[in-house]
C-alpha positions in Angstrom: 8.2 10.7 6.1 9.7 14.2 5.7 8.0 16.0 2.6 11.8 17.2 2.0 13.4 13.6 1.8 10.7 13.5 -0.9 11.7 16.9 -2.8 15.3 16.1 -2.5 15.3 12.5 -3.3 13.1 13.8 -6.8 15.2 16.4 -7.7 18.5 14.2 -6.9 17.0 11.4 -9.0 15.9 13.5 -11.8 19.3 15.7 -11.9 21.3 12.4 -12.5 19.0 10.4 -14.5 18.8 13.7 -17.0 23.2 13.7 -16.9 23.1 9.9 -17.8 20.7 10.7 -20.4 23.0 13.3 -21.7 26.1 11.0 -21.7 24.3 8.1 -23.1 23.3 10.6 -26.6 26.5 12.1 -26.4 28.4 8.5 -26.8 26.3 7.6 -30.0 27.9 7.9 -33.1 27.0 10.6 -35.9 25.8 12.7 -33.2 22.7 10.3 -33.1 22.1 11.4 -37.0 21.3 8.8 -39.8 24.2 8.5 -42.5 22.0 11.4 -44.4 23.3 13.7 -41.3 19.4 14.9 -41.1 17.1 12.4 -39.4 17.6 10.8 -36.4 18.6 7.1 -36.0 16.0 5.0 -33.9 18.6 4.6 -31.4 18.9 8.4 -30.6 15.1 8.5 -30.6 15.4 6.1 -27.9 17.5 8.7 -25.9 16.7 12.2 -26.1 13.0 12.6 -25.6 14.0 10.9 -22.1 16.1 13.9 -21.5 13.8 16.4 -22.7 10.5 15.0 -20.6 13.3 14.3 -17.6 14.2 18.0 -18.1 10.2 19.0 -17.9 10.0 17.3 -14.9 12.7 18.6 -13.1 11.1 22.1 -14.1 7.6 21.3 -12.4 9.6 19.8 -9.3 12.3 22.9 -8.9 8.9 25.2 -8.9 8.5 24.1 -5.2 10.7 25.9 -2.5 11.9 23.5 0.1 11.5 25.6 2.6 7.7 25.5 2.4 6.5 22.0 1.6 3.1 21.0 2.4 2.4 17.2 3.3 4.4 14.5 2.0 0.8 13.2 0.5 0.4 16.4 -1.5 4.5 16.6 -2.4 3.9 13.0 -3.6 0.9 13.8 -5.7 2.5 17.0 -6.8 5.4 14.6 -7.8 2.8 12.3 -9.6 1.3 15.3 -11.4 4.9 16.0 -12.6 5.6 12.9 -14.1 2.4 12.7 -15.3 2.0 15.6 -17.1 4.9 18.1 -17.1 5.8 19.5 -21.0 8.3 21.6 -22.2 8.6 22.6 -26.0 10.4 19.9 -26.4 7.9 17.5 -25.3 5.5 18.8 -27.5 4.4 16.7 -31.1 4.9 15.9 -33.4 7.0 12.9 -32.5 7.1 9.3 -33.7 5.9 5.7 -32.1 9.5 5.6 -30.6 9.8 9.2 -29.1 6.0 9.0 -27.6 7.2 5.4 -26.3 10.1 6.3 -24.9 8.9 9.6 -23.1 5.9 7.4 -21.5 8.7 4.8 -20.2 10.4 7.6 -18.6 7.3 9.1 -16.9 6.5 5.7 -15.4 10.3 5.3 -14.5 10.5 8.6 -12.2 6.8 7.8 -11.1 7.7 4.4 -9.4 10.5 5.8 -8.3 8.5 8.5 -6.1 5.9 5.4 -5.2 8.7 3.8 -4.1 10.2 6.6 -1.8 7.2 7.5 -0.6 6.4 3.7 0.8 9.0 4.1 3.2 8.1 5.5 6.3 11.7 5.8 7.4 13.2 7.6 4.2 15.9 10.0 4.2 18.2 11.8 2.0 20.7 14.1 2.1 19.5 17.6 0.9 20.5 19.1 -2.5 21.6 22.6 -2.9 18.8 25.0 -3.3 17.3 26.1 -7.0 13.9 27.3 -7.5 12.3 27.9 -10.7 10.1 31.2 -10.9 6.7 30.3 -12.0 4.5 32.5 -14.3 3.4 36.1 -13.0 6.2 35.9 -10.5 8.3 38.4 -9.9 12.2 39.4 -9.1 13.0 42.5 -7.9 13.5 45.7 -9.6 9.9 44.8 -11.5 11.3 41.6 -13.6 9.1 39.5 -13.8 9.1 35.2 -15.3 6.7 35.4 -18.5 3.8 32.4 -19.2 6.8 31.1 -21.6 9.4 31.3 -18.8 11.6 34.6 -19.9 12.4 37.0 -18.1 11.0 40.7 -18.5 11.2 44.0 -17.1 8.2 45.9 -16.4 8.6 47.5 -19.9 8.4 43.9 -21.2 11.9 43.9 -22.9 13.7 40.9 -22.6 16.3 40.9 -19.1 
């Protein structure tokens, strides 16, 4: 198996799944709110933590460059490690029985989902168009550089 098929296939599935995710919320009514307009219904609980840990994983997965993929056995575990373990702020607690439940349903969705690819010897996928998320202490040119909290600085440490 191609460590690419791999990358490609992840970032496909987790691109989409993230989009339904969005429609599904987006389709609930009260924008997902109780009849109070402040907390959320169960239902909408049910629904956007997915997209937020979906969107954490696609982070961890977008750090990689296509172009220099080690083995498909480390991509895979890389993959794991993602769906594992990858946070954002908005995976962070404090969140209720349903969030925690449904963010651990997701995890386990997109990790059977790489198990899955990765059993096929044969497996191939179209490739997706190139993004690359800048990990901490990187740099862009002209001295910017990607923060420990993702933002963007200049070498004076404003903002960009």
């Amino acid at each position: 198996m191609d460590p690419a098929a791999l990358y490609w296939a992840s970032r496909r599935y987790l691109t989409t799944r993230y989009e339904e995710l969005q429609r599904e919320y987006g389709r609930l009514p009260n924008d997902g709110r109780q009849v109070d307009g402040y907390h959320y219904t169960t239902e909408s609980k049910r629904i956007f933590p997915r997209y937020n840990v979906v969107d954490a994983m696609l982070m961890e997965v977008e750090r990689l460059g296509p172009d220099r993929l080690p083995s498909v056995d480390v991509v895979a575990s890389m993959m794991l490690t993602a769906a594992e373990s990858a946070n954002s702020p908005f995976t962070e607690p404090p969140y209720d029985g349903v969030e925690a439940q449904a963010m651990a349903d997701e995890r386990r969705l997109f990790a059977a989902n790489v198990q899955h690819w990765r059993a096929q010897a044969n497996f191939r996928t179209d490739p997706v168009p190139y993004r690359r998320v800048l990990t901490p202490g990187s740099h862009w040119p002209g001295g910017r550089r990607c923060s420990s909290d993702g933002v963007c600085k200049t070498a004076a440490g404003t903002r960009c």
